[in-house]
N, C-alpha and C positions, 0 to 999 in steps of 0.2 A: 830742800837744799838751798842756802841761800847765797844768793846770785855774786859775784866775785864782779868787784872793781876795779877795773884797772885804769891807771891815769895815764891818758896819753903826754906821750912826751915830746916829741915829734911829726914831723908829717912832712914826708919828700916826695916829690914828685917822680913818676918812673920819665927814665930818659927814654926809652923804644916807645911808652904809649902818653903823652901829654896829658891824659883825659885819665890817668889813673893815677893815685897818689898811695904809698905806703906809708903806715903807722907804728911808730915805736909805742909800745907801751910799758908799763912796770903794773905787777900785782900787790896786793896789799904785804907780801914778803919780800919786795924789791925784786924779785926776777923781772927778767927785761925782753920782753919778745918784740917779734916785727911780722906785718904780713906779707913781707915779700916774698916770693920764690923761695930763694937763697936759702932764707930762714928757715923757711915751713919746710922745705923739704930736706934738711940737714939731718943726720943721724942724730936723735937724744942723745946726746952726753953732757958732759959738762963746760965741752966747748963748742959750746953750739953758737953760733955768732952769725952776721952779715957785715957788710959796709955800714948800714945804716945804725945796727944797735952798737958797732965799734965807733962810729961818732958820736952817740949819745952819748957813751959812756965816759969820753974824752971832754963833753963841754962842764961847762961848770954850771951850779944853779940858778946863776942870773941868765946865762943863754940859754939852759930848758926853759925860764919863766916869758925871755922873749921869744922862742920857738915858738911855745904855747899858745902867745897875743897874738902872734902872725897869723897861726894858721886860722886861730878865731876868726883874723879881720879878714881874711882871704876866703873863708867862709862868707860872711857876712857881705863882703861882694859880690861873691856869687851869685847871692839870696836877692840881690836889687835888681839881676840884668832883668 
């Protein structure tokens, strides 16, 4: 079976733990998940949402494409200390 890509879209920080961040992503059919709480433990259906995939869903392409660079460079800080 071959391996499913998803593009992250996002990346927020949890407010209760500093040290853990959640990830929006989309699959190659555009569905939109999150590994938050919220998300993952939501009944399947079709309105299955959180905060954070309801902001995704809200920005436009050019703030997914700077969400993206951030968490890159915020990454990449990380990686120096």
């Amino acid at each position: 079976m071959p391996k499913i890509h998803y593009e992250t879209l996002a990346e927020y920080a949890s407010e209760s733990n500093p040290d853990r961040t959640y990830k929006v992503k989309r699959d190659p059919n555009g569905t939109i998940s999150c590994s938050c709480p919220a998300w993952r433990f939501k009944k399947l259906d079709n309105d299955r949402h959180c905060w954070h995939t309801q902001a995704v869903s809200a920005m436009t392409p050019e703030q997914i494409q700077k969400s993206q660079r951030d968490a890159v460079l915020a990454a990449l800080a990380l990686d120096r200390r």
